[in-house]
N, C-alpha and C positions, 0 to 999 in steps of 0.2 A: 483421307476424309472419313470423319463418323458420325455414324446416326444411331443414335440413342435407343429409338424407338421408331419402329420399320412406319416410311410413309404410303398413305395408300390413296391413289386419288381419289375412291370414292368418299373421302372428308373434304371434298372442293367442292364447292356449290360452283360450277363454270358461268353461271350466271352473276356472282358475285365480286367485290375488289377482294384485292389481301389488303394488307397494312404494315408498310414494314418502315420500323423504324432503326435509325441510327444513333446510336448514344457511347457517350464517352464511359460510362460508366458500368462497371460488369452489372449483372441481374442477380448473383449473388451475393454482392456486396453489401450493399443497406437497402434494407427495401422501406423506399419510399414513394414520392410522387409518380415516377415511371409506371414502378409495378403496380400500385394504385390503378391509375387512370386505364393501361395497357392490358390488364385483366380483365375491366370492362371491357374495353373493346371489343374482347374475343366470343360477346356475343350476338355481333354485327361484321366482323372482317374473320379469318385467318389472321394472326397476328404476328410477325418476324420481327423480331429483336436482335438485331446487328452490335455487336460488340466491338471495341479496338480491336486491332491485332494481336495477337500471340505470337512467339518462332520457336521453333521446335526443330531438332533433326530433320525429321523426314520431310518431304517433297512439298507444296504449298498445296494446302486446300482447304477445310472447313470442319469444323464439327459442329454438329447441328441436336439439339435434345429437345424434348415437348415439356415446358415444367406443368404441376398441379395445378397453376390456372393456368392451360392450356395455350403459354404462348411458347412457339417457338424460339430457342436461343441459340444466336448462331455465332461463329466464335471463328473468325478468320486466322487461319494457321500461317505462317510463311516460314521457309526454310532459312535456318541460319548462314550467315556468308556477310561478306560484302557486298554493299550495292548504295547506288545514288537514291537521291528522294526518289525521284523521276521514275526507276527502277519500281521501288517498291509501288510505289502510287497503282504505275500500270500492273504489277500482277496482282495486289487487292483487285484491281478492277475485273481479272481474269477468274478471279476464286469468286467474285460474283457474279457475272453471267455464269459461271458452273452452277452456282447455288441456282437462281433463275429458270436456269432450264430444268434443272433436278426439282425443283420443285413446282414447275409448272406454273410459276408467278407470270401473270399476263395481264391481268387489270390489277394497277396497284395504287396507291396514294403513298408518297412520302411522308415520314412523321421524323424530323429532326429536335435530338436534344444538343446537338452539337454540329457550329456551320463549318467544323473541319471536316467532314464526311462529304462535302463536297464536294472535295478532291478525289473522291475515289465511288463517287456513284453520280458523274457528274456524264456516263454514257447513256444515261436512261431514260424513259420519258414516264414518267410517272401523272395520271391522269388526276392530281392535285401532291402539292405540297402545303405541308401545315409544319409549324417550328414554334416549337413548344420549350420558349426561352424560360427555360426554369430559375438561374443565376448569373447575375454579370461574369463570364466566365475568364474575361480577360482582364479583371480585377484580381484574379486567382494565383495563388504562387506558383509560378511555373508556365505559365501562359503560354503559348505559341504566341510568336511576334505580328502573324499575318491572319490573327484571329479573327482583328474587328472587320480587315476588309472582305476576309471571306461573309462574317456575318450581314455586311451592308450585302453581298452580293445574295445569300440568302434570302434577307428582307424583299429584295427587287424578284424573286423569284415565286416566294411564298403567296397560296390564295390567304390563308388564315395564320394567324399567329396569336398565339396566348402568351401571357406572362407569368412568373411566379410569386406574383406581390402584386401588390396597389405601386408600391414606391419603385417598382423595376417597370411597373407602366408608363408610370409618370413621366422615367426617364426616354423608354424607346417607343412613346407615341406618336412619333412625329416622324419614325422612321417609316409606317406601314397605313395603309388606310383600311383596315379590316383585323386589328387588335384588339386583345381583351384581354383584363386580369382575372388571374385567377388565383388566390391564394392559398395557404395549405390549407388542408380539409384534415377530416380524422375517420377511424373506423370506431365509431361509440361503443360496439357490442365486443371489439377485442379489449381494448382498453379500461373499458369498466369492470372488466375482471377483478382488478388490482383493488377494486373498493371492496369483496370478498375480501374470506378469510384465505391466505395461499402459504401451502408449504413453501418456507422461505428455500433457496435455492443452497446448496451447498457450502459454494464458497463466498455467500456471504451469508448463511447461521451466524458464524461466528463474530462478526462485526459487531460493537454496543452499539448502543442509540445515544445520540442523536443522531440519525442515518442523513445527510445531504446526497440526493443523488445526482447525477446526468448520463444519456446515453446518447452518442451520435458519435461521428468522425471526429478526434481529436486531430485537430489541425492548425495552420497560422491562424484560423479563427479564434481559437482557445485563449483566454485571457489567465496565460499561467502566472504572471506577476501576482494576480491578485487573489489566484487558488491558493497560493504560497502565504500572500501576507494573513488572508483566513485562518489556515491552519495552521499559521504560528501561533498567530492572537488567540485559536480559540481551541486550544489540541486535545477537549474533550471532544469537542464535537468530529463526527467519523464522514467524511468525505467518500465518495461509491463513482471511480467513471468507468462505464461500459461502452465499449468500442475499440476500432481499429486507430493506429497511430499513425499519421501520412503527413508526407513532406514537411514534417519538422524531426528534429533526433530526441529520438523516446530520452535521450542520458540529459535531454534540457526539461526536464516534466519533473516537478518539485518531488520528491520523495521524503516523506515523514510519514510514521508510524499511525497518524488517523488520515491518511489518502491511500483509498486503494484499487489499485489498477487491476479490472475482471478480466480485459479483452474485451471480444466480438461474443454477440450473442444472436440467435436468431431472434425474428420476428416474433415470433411465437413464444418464447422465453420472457420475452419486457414484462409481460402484464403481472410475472412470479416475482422477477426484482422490484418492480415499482410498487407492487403492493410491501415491502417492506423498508420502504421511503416513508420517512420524515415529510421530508419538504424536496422540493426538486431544482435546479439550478438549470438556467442556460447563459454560462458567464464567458461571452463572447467580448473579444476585441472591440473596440469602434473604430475601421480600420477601411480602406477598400474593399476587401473581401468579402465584408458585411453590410456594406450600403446599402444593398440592396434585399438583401435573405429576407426570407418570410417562415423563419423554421416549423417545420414540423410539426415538432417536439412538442409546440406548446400549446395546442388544442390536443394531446396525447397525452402531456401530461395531467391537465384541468379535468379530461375524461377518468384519469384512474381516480380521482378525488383530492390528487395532490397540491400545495400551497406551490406556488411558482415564481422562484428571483429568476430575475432576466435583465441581462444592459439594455442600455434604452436603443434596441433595433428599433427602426423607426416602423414595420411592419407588426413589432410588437407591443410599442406604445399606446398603437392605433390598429387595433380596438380594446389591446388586454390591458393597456396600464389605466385610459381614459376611461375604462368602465370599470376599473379597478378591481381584476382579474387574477392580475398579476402583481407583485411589488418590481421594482425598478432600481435596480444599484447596479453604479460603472464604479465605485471605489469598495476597498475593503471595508470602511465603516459603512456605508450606506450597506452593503451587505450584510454587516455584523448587525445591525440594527434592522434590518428585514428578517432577520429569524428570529429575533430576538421578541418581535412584534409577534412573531405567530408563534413563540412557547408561551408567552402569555396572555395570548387570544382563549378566553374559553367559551365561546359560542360564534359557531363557523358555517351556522341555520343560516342564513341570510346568503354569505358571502355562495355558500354550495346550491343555493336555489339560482344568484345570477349566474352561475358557470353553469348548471344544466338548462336554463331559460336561453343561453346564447349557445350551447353545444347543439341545440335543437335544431338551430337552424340552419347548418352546417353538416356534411357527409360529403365523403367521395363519392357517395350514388347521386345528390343531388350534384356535388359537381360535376361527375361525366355526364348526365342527361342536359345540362345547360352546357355544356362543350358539344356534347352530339347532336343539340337542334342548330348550333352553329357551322357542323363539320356538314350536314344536312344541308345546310341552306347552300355549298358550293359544292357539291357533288354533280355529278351528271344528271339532267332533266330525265333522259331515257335508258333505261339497259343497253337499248341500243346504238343510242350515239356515242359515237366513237372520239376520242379527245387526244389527237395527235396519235405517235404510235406505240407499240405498249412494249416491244423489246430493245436490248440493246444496241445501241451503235457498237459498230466493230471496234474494238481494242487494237489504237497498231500499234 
């Protein structure tokens, strides 16, 4: 087991919950909605962030670190070997009551990004759960088989539940009677950077212009047929993706001389590549895996100053294409003619007033304060009453 950073009880208000949530997804991977939302928190709970598993040589236990916003990230170890699900399920469960007790979690609230985690903190009594359905995740390549019914089993559990779109509401409203959407937000004051002047980044100085960019998880999402027939049609133009490559094979991703692949970059690095973007791409599939998304990306991009092609996600039609925000191409000509449309646009006064007139009303501050008058409204009445009991059931 390791800690990062020595804990000391006197950072526990005993009078207070923690908040620990479970998510499929590491906390250094792409920081989005999670880290977003779960940073806020950390000025109302202690805040735990339970990652998958890892295995490693040595013996099962945990590593645990404080990041710069202040949340706890805890990182389940298990020893390499053979073993049944069953196996593994029960010694997660053992490495978290270790964790529990080590950290003196005793008033807690559940925050689920993922209802497989309730196979393996299904010993607890947590004095609210809330399940913070970000994407159909069982639309996903790769799915676990026994996703959905763990998730109805979630629903039936959960006080609160948000969504990550209008169109992912749509679909699981009917499963919860205390749901809400919530769609992407943005952080204005990081992203507007990119409208400054910014040292262009290294490795891409050297790329000409016309710069196309995108940056997120390259994955089944990715609409590579149609990055390919672009850049054939148009092989002045220089194509930019930033990110990690997952559950597709990098040797299936078009490679010609104006696409160029950065990697991963931090958070903190987007606002130096997007300020020397052209124009910016979200050229996703229309596929399951996308029914539902509400990316990101595209009130991030619209904050740095960027022009925005995007396929017609239905999260992104409505509100970015309908107030026309955004331009909207699922073929390679309707792409080729959306850029085409903004190299010969020359007055973009109007269009950049409606993008900062609708980014106004929008922030992750405004959305965690309209999540936390709703986490508010099912918390306990008194400090003192007590809501079922707060450690674990024994692990046999």
């Amino acid at each position: 087991m390791g800690i990062t950073k020595t804990f000391s009880t006197a950072t526990k208000d005993i009078t207070s919950m923690d908040l620990v949530c479970f998510s499929h997804l590491r906390w250094d991977f792409v920081y989005q909605r999670p880290q977003h939302l779960l940073s806020r928190f950390t000025n109302k709970f202690r805040v735990f962030y339970i990652e998958e598993q890892l295995f490693h040589d040595k013996e099962d236990g945990f590593d645990i670190k404080l990041t710069k916003e202040n949340v706890w990230v805890v990182t389940p170890k298990l020893q390499h070997g053979e073993a049944t699900e069953q196996e593994l399920i029960l010694r997660q469960k053992t490495i978290l009551n270790r964790f529990f007790t080590k950290m003196e979690i005793e008033k807690y609230i559940f925050w689920y990004y993922t209802p497989m985690a309730l196979k393996i903190s299904d010993q607890f009594y947590p004095q609210r759960i809330i399940y913070d359905c970000m994407d159909e995740l069982s639309n996903f390549k790769f799915a676990p088989p026994d996703l959905n019914a763990l998730e109805e089993k979630l629903f039936s559990k959960a006080d609160l539940v948000f969504t990550g779109g209008h169109c992912l509401f749509e679909a699981k409203q009917d499963c919860h009677h205390n749901i809400h959407p919530f769609p992407s937000s943005i952080d204005i004051d990081h992203f507007s950077k990119a409208r400054a002047d910014m040292n262009d980044p290294t490795d891409q100085a050297h790329i000409p212009r016309l710069r196309i960019g995108f940056y997120g998880v390259i994955d089944e999402r990715f609409n590579i047929k149609m990055l390919a027939e672009v850049a054939i049609k148009k092989p002045e133009w220089q194509f930019i993706l930033i990110g990690p490559v997952v559950k597709i094979n990098p040797d299936d991703l078009p490679r010609y001389e104006n696409i160029h692949y950065l990697g991963g970059k931090t958070y903190n690095e987007l606002p130096s590549y997007l300020a020397g973007w052209d124009i910016t791409m979200i050229p996703f599939e229309k596929n399951e895996s996308t029914k539902y998304i509400s990316p990101t990306k595209t009130p991030e991009y619209l904050a740095a100053g960027k022009p925005v092609i995007s396929s017609s996600i239905r999260d992104v039609v409505v509100p970015y294409g309908e107030q026309g925000l955004v331009h909207i191409a699922d073929t390679s000509e309707e792409f080729i003619q959306a850029v085409e449309k903004e190299i010969s646009s020359t007055n973009k006064t109007k269009w950049a007033k409606k993008v900062d007139t609708f980014l106004s009303q929008i922030s992750w501050d405004k959305t965690w304060n309209k999540m936390m008058i709703l986490v508010n409204e099912i918390l306990p009445a008194t400090k003192d009453k007590v809501y079922g009991k707060s450690l674990a059931k024994e692990v046999a």
